[in-house]
C-alpha positions in Angstrom: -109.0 -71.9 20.1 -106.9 -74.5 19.2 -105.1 -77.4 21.6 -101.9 -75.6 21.4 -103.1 -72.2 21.7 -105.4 -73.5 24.9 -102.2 -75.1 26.7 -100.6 -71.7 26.0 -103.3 -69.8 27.5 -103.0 -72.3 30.8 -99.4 -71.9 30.9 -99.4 -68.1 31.1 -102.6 -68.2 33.2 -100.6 -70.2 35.6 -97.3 -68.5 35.3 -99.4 -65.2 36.4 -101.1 -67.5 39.4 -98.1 -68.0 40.7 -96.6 -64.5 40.9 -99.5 -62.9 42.6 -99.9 -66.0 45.0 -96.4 -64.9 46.0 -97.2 -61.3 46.2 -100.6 -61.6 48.0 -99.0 -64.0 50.6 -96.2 -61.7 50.5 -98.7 -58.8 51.1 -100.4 -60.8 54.0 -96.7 -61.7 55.8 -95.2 -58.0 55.0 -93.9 -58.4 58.6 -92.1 -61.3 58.3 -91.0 -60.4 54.9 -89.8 -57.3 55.5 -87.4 -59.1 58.2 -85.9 -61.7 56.5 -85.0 -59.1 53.9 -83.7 -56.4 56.6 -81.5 -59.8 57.9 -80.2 -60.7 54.5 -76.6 -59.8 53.3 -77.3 -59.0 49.5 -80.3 -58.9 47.5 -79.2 -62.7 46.3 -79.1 -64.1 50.3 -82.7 -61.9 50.5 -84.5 -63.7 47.5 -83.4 -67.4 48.9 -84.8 -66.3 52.1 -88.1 -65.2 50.7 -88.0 -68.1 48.5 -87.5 -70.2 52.0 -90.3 -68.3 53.7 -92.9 -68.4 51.3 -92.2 -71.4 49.8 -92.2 -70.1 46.2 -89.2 -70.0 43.7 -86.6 -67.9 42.8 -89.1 -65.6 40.1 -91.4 -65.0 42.5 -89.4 -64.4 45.4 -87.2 -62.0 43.3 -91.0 -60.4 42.3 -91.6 -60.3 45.5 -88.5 -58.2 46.4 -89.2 -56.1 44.1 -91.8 -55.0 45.5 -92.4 -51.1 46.0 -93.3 -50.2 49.8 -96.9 -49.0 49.0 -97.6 -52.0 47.6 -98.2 -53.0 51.2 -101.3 -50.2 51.1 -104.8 -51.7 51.5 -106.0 -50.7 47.8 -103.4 -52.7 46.7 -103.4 -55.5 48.3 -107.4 -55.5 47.3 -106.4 -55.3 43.6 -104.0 -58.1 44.1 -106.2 -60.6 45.1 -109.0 -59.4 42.8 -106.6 -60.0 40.0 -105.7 -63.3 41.6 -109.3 -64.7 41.4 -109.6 -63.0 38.6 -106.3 -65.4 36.4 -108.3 -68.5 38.9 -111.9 -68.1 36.9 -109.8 -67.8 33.9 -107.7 -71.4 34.3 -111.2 -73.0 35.3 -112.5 -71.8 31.9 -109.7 -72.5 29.5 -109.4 -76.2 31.4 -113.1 -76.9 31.1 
């Protein structure tokens, strides 16, 4: 793999990090979450306020609003953070 090709692969690696940090914190605040969204004005006011709660930024808040109801479900939320350690082995490979 070449230089380029390896930076690439970290980038996306760490784009995807990001996102399902959001949604597993997301998954593991659903009550708070849930609130700030039922207390929002328009889907605009409800991603800020996500953004605001979890401290993430406006793609993965929006993600995170997104979010179908049973993603909330146990078997979910397993598979999100398997495929969050998952993208984590994958950086500490390509950045070895």
């Amino acid at each position: 793999m070449t230089p380029d090709e390896r930076a690439k692969q970290i980038r996306l690696a760490s784009e995807r990090l990001e996102f399902l940090d959001a949604v597993v914190t997301a998954q593991e605040r659903h009550s708070e979450v849930s609130a700030v969204i039922a207390a929002a004005d328009d889907k605009a006011a409800a991603i800020e306020a996500i953004s605001a709660l979890l401290d993430v930024g406006a793609m993965p808040a929006r993600a995170v609003s997104d979010l179908p109801w049973r993603r909330l479900a146990g078997d979910s939320r397993r598979q999100a953070l398997e495929d969050r350690n998952e993208i984590i082995a994958e950086l500490r490979e390509l950045e070895a």
